[in-house]
C-alpha positions as CSV (number, residue, x, y, z in Angstrom):
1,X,0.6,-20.7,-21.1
2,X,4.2,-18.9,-21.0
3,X,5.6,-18.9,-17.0
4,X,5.4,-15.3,-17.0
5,X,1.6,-14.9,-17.6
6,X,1.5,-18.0,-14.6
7,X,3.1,-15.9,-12.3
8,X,1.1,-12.4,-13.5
9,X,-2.2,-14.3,-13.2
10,X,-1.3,-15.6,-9.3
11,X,0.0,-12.2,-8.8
12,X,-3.7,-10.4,-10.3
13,X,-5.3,-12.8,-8.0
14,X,-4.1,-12.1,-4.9
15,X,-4.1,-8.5,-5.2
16,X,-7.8,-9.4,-5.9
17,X,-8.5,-11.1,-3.2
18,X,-7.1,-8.4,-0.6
19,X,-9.6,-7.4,1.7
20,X,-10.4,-3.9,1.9
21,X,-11.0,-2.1,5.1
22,X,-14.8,-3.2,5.4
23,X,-14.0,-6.9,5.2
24,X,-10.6,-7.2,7.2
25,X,-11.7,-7.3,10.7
26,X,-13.9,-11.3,9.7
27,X,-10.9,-12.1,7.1
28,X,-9.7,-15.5,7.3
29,X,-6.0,-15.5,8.8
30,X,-5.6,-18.7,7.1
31,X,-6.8,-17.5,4.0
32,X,-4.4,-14.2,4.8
33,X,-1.4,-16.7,5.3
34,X,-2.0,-18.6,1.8
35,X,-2.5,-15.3,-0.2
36,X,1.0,-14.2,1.6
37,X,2.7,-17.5,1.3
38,X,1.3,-17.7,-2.8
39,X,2.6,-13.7,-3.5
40,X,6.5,-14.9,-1.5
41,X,6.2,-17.7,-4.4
42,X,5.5,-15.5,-7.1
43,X,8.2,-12.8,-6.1
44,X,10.6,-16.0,-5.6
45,X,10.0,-17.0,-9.4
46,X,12.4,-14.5,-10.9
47,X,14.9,-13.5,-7.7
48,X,17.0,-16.8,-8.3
49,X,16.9,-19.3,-5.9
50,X,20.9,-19.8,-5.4
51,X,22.2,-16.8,-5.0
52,X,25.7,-18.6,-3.7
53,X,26.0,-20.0,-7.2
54,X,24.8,-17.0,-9.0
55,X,27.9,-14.6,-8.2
56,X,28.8,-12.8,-11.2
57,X,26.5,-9.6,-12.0
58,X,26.2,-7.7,-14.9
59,X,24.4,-4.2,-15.6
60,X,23.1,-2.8,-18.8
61,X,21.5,1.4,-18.3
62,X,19.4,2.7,-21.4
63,X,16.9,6.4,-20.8
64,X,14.0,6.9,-23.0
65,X,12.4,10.2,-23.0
66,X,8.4,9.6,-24.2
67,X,6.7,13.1,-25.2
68,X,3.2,12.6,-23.6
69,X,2.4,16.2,-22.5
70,X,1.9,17.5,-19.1
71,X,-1.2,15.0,-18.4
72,X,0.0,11.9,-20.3
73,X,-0.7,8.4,-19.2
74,X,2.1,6.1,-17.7
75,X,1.7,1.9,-17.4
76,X,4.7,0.4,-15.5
77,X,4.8,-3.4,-15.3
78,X,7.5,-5.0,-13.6
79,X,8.3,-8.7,-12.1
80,X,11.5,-7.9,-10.0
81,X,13.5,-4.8,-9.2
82,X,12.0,-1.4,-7.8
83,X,10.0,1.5,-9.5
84,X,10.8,5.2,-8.5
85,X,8.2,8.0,-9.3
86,X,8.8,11.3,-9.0
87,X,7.7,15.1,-10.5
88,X,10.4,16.7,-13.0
89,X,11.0,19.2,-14.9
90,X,9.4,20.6,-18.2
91,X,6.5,18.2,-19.9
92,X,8.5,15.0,-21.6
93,X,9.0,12.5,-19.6
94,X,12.3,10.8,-18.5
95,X,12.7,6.4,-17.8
96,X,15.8,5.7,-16.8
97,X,15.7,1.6,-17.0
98,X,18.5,-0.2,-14.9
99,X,18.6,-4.3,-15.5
100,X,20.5,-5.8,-13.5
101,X,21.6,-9.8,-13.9
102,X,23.4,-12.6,-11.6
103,X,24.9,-15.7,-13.0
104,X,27.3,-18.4,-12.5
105,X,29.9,-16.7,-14.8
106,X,29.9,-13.1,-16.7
107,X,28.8,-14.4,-19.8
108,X,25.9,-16.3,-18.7
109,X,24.9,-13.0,-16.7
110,X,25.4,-11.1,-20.2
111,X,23.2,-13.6,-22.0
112,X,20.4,-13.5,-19.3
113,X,20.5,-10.0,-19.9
114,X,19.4,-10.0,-23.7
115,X,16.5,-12.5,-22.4
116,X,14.8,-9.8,-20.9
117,X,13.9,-6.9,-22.8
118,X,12.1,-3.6,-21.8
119,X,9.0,-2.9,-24.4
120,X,7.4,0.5,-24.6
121,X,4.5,0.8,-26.3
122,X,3.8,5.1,-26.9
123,X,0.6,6.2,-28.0
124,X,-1.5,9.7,-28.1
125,X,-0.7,10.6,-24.4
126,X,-0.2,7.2,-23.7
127,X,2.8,4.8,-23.2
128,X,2.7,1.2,-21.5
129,X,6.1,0.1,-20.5
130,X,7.5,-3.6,-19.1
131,X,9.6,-6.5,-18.8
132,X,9.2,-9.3,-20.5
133,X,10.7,-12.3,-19.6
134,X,10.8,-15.6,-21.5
135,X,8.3,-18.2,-21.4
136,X,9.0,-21.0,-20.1
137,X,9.4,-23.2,-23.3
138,X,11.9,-20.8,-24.1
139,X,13.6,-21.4,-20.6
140,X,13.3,-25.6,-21.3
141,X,14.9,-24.9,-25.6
142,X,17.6,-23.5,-23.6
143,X,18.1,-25.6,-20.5
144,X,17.7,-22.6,-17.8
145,X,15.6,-22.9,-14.7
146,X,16.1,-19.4,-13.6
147,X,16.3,-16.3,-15.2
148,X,17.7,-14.4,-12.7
149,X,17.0,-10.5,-14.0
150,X,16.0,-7.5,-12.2
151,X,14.7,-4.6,-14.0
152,X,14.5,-1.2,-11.8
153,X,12.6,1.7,-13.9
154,X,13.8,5.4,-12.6
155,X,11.0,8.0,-13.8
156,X,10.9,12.2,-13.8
157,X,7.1,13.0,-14.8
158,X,5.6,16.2,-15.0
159,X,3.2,16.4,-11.9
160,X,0.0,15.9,-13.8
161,X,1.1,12.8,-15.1
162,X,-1.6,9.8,-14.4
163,X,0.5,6.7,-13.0
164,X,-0.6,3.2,-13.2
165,X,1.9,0.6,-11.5
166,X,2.0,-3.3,-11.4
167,X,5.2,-5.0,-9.8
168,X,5.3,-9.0,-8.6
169,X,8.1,-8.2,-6.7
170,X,9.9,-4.7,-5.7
171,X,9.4,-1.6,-3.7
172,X,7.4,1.1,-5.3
173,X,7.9,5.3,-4.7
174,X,6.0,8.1,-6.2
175,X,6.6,11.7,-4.9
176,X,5.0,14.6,-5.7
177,X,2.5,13.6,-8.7
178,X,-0.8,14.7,-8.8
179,X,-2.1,12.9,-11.4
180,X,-4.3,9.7,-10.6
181,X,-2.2,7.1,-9.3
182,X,-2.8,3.5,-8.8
183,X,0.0,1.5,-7.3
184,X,0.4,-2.4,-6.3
185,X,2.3,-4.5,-5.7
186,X,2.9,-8.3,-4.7
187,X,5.9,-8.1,-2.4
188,X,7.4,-5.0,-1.9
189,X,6.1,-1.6,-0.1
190,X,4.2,1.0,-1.4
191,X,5.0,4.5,-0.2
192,X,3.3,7.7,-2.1
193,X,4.5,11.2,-1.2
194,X,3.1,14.5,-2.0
195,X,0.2,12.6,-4.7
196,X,-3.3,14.8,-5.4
197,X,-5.2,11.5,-6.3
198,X,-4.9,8.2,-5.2
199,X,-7.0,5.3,-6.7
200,X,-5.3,2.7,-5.3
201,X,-2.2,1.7,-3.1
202,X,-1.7,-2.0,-2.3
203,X,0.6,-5.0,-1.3
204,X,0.0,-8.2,0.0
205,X,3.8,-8.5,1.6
206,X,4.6,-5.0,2.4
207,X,4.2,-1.8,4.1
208,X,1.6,0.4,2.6
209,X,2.7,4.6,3.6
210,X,0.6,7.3,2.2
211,X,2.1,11.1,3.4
212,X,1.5,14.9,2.9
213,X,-1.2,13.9,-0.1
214,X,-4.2,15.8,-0.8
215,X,-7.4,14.7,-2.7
216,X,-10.5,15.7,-3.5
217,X,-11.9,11.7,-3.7
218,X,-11.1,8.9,-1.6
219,X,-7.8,7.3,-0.6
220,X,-7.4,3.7,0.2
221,X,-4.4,1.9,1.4
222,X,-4.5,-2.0,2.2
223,X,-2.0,-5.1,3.1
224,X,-2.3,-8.3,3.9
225,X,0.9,-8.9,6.1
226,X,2.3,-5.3,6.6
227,X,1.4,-1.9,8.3
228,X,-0.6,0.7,6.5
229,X,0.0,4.2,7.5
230,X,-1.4,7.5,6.9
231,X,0.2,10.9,7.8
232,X,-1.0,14.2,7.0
233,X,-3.9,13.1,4.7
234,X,-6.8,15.2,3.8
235,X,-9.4,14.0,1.2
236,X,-12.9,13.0,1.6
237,X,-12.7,9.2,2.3
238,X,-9.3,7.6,3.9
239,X,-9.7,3.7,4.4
240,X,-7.0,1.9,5.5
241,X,-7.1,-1.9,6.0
242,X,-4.8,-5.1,6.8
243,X,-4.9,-8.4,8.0
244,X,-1.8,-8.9,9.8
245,X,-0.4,-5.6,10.4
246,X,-1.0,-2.2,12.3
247,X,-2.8,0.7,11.6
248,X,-1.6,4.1,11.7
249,X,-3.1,7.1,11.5
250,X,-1.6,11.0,12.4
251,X,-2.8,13.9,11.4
252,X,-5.7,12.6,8.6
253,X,-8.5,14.6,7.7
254,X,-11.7,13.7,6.3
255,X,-15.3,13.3,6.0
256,X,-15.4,9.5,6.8
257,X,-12.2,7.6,8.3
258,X,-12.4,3.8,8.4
259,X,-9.6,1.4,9.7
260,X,-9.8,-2.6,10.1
261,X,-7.3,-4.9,10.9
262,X,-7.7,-8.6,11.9
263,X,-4.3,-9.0,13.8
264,X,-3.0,-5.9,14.6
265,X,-3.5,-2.3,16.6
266,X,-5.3,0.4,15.1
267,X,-3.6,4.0,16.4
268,X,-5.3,7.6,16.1
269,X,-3.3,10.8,16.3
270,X,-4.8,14.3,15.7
271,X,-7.8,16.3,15.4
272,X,-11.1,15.3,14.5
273,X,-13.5,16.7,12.0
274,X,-16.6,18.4,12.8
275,X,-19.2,16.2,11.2
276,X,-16.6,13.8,10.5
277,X,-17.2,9.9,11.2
278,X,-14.5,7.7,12.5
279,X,-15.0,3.9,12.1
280,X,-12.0,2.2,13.9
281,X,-11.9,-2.3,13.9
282,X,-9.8,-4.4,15.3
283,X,-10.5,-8.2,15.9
284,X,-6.8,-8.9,18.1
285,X,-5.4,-5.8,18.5
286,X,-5.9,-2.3,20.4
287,X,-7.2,0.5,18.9
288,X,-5.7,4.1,20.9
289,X,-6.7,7.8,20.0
290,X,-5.0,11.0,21.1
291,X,-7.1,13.5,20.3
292,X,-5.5,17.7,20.1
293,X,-7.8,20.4,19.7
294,X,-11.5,20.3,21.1
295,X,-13.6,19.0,18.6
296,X,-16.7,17.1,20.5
297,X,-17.9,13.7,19.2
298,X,-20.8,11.2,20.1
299,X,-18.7,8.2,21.1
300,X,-19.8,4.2,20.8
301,X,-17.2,1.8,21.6
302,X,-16.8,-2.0,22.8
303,X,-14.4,-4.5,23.4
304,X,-15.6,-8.1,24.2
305,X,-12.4,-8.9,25.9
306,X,-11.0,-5.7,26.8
307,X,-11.3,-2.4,29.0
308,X,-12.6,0.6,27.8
309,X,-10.6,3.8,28.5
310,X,-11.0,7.7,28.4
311,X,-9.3,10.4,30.1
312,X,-12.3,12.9,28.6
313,X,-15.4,13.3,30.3
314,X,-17.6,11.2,28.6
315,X,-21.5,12.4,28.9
316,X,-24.1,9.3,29.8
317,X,-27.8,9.6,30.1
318,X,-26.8,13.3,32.1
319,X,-24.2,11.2,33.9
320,X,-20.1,12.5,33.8
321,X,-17.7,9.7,33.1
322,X,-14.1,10.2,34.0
323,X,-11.9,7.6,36.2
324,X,-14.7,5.4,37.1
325,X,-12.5,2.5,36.4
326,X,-12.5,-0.2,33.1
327,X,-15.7,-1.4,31.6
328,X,-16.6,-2.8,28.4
329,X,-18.6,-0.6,26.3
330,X,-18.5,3.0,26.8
331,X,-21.4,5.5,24.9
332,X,-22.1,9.1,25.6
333,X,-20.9,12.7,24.0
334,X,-18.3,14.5,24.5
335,X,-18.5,18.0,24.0
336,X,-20.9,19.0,21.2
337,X,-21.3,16.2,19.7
338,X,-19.4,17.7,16.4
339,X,-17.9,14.1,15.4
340,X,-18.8,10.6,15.4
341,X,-16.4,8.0,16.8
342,X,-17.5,3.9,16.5
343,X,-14.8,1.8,18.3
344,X,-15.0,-1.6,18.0
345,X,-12.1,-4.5,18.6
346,X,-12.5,-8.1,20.0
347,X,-9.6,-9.0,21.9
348,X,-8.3,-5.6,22.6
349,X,-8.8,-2.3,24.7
350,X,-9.6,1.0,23.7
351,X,-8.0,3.7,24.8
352,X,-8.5,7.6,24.5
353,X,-6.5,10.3,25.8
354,X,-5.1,14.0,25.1
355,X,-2.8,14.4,22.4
C-alpha cells in the first residue's frame, strides 16, 4: 500500500466519521480530539516537517483549459496547497495549477518538483484532476523522507459547473457556482459564496462559512474543531453541526433549521419563518436568538444548568411571561404561533431578545 493511498484512506475516514448536526450535541470530545489530532497527522505528511532546513523554493505554473460545456463535471483532489473556485467567462473551463516545492538546496527543490505530477483525466463532460505523489517505496529507492510539494489549483468555471472537492490539507473557495457542489476538506476551511446547491461542505480542522447561497434542497455544513457559519442562506433544510466550535447563524431561511454543537455557543440572528422549525443544541455552550420582524412561534426550551431568558412576552397556560426572573425551562407561544422554536443546551443559558 503506496503512503499516499495511507494518508487518503485516514483522511476518507475521518471525514466519515464527522458527526452531523443530529449526532453532535452526545459526540464523544475524546473521540472529537483523536479524529482532530489523526487529520493534523495526515495534513503534516506532505507540509515537511523541517522547514528550517528546507529553505530553498522552487515554482513551476502550467493552465489547462478542459472543454466540458456549461454543466460539465469537475473532481479536484489535492493533499497540500489551496483550491480556488470561481464563475468565468464563456463555457471552457480554465485550471491554473501552481506547485510549489521547498528543499535543502535549488536542485533538490527542482527534483521534488518532477515527483509530483498533476493528472487530468477529461471525459464526456467530465474531467478528474489531482496530485499524485510518490509512494512510499519510491520515497525509500530514493532515500527521501519528505516530499515537501504543494500543489494550489486556481479554477474559472462557467456557473453551472458541478464541483466535487477533496483536499488533506488546504483552504478551499468556491464563489458564485451554481452547480452541485460538494467540498471537504481535512485541515483547511471551507468557505462557499454565491453557490445554488450545496451537497456537502466539511472539515475536521477548519472553519466551515456558507454566504449569500440559494438552494432549492438542503445545505449542510459541519466541523469537528472549528466554527460553522451561515449568512444569508435560503433553502429548504440548513444543518449546521460541530463538536468544538460555535455556531452561527444571521439571516438564514428555511423550512427546518437545525444546529448542534458539543462544546461551543449556538447564535441566532434574523427573522423566523412562518411554519418554519428551529431546532437549536448545545451540550456546553449558550445558545442566543435575536429575533427582527414579528413572526410568532410556539417556544420549548431548557437548560439543565442554566437560566432561561426572554425579553418577549411569552404566553403560558393564559399566563404573560416577561421579567419574571431566570428559570429553567420556558414553554408557551408567542404571538401566533407561526414558528416553532426547540431550545435545548446542558451547561448553558438561553437567551432571546429583539434584534
Amino acid at each position: 500500500m503506496t503512503r499516499v493511498f495511507t494518508y487518503a484512506l485516514a483522511g476518507l475516514v475521518a471525514l466519515t466519521a464527522l458527526p452531523g448536526p443530529a449526532s453532535a450535541q452526545v459526540y464523544p470530545e475524546r473521540v472529537a480530539l483523536t479524529l482532530k489530532a489523526r487529520a493534523l497527522d495526515v495534513a503534516r505528511a506532505y507540509q515537511g516537517r523541517d522547514r528550517d532546513q528546507n529553505r530553498e523554493e522552487q515554482t513551476e505554473r502550467a493552465t489547462k483549459v478542459l472543454k466540458l460545456g456549461p454543466d460539465g463535471m469537475l473532481a479536484l483532489g489535492n493533499i497540500a496547497g489551496d483550491i480556488a473556485v470561481a464563475r468565468g467567462g464563456g463555457s471552457d473551463i480554465t485550471l491554473e495549477i501552481v506547485k510549489t516545492a521547498r528543499g535543502r538546496t535549488a536542485d533538490e527543490a527542482r527534483e521534488m518538483l518532477r515527483l509530483v505530477p498533476v493528472e487530468i483525466n477529461e471525459r464526456a463532460g467530465r474531467a478528474d484532476v489531482k496530485a499524485v505523489y510518490p509512494s512510499g517505496e519510491e520515497q525509500r529507492r530514493n532515500n527521501r523522507r519528505n516530499v515537501n510539494v504543494s500543489v494550489a489549483y486556481t479554477v474559472a468555471a462557467p456557473a453551472g459547473t458541478r464541483v466535487t472537492i477533496t483536499s488533506i490539507s488546504g483552504g478551499i473557495k468556491v464563489t458564485d457556482i451554481k452547480g452541485d457542489i460538494n467540498a471537504n476538506s481535512i485541515s483547511g476551511d471551507v468557505r462557499i459564496t454565491g453557490a445554488g446547491r450545496i451537497g456537502a461542505a466539511k472539515t475536521i480542522s477548519g472553519t466551515v462559512e456558507i454566504v449569500e447561497s440559494q438552494s432549492d434542497g438542503p445545505v449542510a455544513g459541519g466541523s469537528v474543531s472549528g466554527d460553522v457559519i451561515l449568512r444569508r442562506v435560503t433553502a429548504r433544510r440548513l444543518e449546521a453541526g460541530s463538536v468544538s466550535g460555535n455556531i452561527k447563524l444571521e439571516d438564514v431561511q428555511g423550512e427546518r433549521v437545525s444546529a448542534s454543537t458539543t462544546s461551543g455557543n449556538v447564535w441566532f440572528a434574523g427573522t423566523l419563518a412562518p411554519n418554519g422549525r428551529y431546532e437549536l443544541n448545545a451540550f456546553s455552550g449558550e445558545i442566543r436568538l435575536a429575533l427582527s420582524g414579528n413572526t410568532g412561534f410556539e417556544l420549548d426550551a431548557n437548560s439543565f444548568s442554566g437560566d432561561v431568558r426572554t425579553d418577549l412576552p411569552i404566553t403560558m397556560r393564559g399566563v404573560s411571561s416577561r421579567g419574571r426572573g431566570p428559570r429553567k425551562t420556558l414553554s408557551g407561544t408567542y404571538g401566533d404561533g407561526a414558528a416553532v422554536l426547540d431550545l435545548t443546551t446542558f451547561s448553558g443559558s438561553i437567551v432571546i431578545s429583539k434584534r
